[in-house]
N, C-alpha and C positions, 0 to 999 in steps of 0.2 A: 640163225639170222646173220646175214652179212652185214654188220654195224660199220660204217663207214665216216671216220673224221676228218672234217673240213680242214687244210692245212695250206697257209700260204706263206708269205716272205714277213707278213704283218705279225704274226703267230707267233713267227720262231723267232722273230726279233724280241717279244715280249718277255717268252719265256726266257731266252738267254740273257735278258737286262736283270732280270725279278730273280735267278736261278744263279749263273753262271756270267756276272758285272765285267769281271777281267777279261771277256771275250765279246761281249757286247757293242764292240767298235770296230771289229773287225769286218770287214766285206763280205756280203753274204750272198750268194747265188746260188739259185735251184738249177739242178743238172737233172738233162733228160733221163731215165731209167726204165729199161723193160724190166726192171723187179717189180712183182708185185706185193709187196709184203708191206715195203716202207718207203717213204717219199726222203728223197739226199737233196741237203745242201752243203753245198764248199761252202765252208767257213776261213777266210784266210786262205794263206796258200798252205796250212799245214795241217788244217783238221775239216772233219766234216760233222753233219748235224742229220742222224739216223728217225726217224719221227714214222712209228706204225702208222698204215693208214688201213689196216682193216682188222675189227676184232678178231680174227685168226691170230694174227701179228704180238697179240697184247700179251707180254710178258718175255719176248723176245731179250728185249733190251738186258733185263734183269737175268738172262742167265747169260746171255757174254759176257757183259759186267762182271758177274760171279766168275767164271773158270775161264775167259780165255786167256789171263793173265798165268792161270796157272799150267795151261797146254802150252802156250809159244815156245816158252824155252827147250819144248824136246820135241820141238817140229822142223824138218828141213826145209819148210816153205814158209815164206813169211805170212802171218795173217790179222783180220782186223784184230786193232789193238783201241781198246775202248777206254775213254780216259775222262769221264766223269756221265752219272747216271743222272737223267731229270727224271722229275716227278709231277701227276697230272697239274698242272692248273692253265689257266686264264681260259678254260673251257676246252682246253685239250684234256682227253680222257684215262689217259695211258702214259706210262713212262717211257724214255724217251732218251739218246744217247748222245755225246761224242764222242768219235774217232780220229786219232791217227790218220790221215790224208796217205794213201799207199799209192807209191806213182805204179802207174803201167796203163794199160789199154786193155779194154774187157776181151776178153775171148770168144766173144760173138762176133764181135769187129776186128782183133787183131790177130795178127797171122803169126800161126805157131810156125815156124819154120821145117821141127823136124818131129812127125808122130810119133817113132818110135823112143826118140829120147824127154819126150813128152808123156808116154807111158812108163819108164822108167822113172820117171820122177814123181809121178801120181801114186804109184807103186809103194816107192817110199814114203809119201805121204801118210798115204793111208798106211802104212806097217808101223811109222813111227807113233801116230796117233791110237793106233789098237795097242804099242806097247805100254801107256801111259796107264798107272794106277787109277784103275774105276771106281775106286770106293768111294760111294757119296755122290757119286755125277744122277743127274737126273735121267728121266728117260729120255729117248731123242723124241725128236717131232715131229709130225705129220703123219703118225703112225709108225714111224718105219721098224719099233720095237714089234710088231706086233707080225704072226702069221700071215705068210701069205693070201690065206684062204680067207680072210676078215674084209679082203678088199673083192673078193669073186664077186657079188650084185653089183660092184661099181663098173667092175671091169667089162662085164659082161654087156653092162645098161653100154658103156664107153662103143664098146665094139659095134653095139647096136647101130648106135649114131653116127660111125664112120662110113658106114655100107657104099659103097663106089669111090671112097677116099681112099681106101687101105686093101688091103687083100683079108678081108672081114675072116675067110675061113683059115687060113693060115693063122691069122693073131689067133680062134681060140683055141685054134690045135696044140701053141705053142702056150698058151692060158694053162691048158688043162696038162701039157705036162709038165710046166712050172710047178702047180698044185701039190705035182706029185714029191718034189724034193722033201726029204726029211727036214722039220723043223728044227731049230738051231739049241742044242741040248747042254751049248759050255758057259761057260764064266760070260757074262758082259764084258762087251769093250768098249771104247770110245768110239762115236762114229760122227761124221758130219752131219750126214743125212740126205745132203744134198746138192752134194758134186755133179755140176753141169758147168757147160761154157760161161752162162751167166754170172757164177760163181769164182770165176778164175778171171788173177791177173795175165797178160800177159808182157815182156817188155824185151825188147832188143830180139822178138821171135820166140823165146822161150819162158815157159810158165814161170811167174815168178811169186804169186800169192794167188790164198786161199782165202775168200771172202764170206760174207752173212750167213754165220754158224748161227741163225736162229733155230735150227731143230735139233742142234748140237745136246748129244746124251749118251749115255750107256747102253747098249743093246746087241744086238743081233750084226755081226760084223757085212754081213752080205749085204747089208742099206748103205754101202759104200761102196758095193762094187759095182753098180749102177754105172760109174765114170765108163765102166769100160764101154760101154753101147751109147753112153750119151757125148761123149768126145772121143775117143778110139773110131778104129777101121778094122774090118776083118783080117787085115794085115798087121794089122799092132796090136790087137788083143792077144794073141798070143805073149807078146814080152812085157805086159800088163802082169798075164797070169803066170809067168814063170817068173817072174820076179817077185809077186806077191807071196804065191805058193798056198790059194785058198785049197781048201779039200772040195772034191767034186761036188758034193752037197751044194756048201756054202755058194760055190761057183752058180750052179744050180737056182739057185732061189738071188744071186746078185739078177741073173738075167732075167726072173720074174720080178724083181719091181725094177728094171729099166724098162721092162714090156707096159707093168701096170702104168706105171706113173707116167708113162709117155702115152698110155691110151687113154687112160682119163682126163689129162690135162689137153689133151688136143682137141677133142671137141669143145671144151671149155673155153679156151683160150683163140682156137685159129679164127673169130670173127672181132677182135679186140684186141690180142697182141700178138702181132705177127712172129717178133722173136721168142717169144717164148712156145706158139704154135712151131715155130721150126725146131728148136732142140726135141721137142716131145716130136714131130714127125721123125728125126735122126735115130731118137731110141729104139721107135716103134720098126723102122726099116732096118737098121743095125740088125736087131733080134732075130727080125725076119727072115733076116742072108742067114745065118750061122743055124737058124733052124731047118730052112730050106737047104742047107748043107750037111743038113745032122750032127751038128756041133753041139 
């Protein structure tokens, strides 16, 4: 059931008087967000106020709180940095966060200047992250620990619903030999889970942070390499992958969930938010080119 909490300026003033006193007097503004996960207010000029607003979401909060204090320091991108955790009341249902105010401009709106050295720094990203001791991290979220083939009814129903949106028979040609990559047989590692434009800072043209690690866990390294079909070009996946240096497999099943995850979320989303209907259109077309290329 999609359980949904009413959230407004009233709310979160309440909570941060009754929770969080020493921030209570601070200016408080809600910012526009094509996220769907959680509703942001500026707080001040130096922090903001993360508040789920869909039972999906619920328990987000509590695992950045937990580890992302302990990933920043071996990250070469700066990311949220969460700096005290609420707990349900005055009829909010869920826990609920402050952050670190990180300047840049989202990457759905700002302009990366140069792809390639924008793949190179993703690259690192995600290596420095997979280097990071997993012991103890939870699973990641939204699924993305799990086999490809767990998401096939979804993907298929998704495809369904595209029919004169997309190139329906291409997607499942490119579905079915996703299927086929070997499952992922090593150690877990750390993974976002869900690197897209939305999730990236950008500032002076070039990426400079990594944002809402809510499905942030241990898993299956390829639920990261998604970046390269949801912000990449056919022209810059290449120095993505030779800078990352996944094994074909892995490589393999990254381009089966930028496929899934851009197929299912597009019919979901393109009558309700348009920017998040466009990065899932970008996956789903990316994929598209490299399989009609046989890549």
């Amino acid at each position: 059931m999609d359980q949904r909490s009413a959230i407004d300026e009233t709310l979160v003033k309440r909570l941060l008087a009754a929770q969080f006193p020493q921030w209570a007097h601070l200016p408080l503004r809600k910012l526009a967000s094509t996220g769907t996960d959680n509703a942001i207010y500026r707080l001040g000029d130096e922090m903001a106020v993360r508040l789920p607003r869909v039972e999906w979401a619920a328990g987000q909060a509590e695992t950045e709180y937990a580890w992302l204090p302990k990933l920043a320091p071996h990250l070469p991108l700066a990311i949220s940095q969460p700096l005290a955790l609420g707990t349900p009341a005055e009829g909010y249902p869920w826990h609920w966060s402050v952050h670190r105010w990180l300047e840049g401009e989202n990457a759905t709106t700002g302009r990366i200047d140069d792809l390639r050295q924008a793949a190179i720094d993703l690259a690192g990203f995600v290596a420095a992250l997979q280097r990071i001791d997993a012991a103890g991290g939870p699973p990641p979220g939204f699924g993305r620990g799990m086999p490809l083939a767990t998401r096939d009814a979804y993907v298929r129903d998704a495809i369904a619903q595209l029919h004169g949106t997309i190139d329906t028979e291409a997607a499942a040609l490119a579905w079915d030999v996703s299927l086929k990559a070997p499952v992922w047989q090593g150690q877990p590692v750390w993974i976002h889970a869900d690197i897209h434009a939305g999730n990236l800072l950008v500032d002076r043209g070039r990426i400079s942070a990594v944002i809402d690690f809510g499905g942030v866990g241990v898993g299956d390294p390829a639920g990261d390499l998604l970046v390269a079909w949801s912000v990449l070009t056919a022209d810059t996946r290449p120095v993505f992958r030779e800078a990352l240096r996944p094994d074909d497999a892995t490589w393999a099943r990254g381009r089966g969930w930028a496929l899934s995850v851009g197929l299912i979320a597009l019919p979901y989303y393109r009558d309700t938010n348009p920017v998040v209907a466009a990065i899932s259109r970008h996956m789903v077309d990316e994929v598209l080119i490299d399989f009609k290329n046989g890549l």
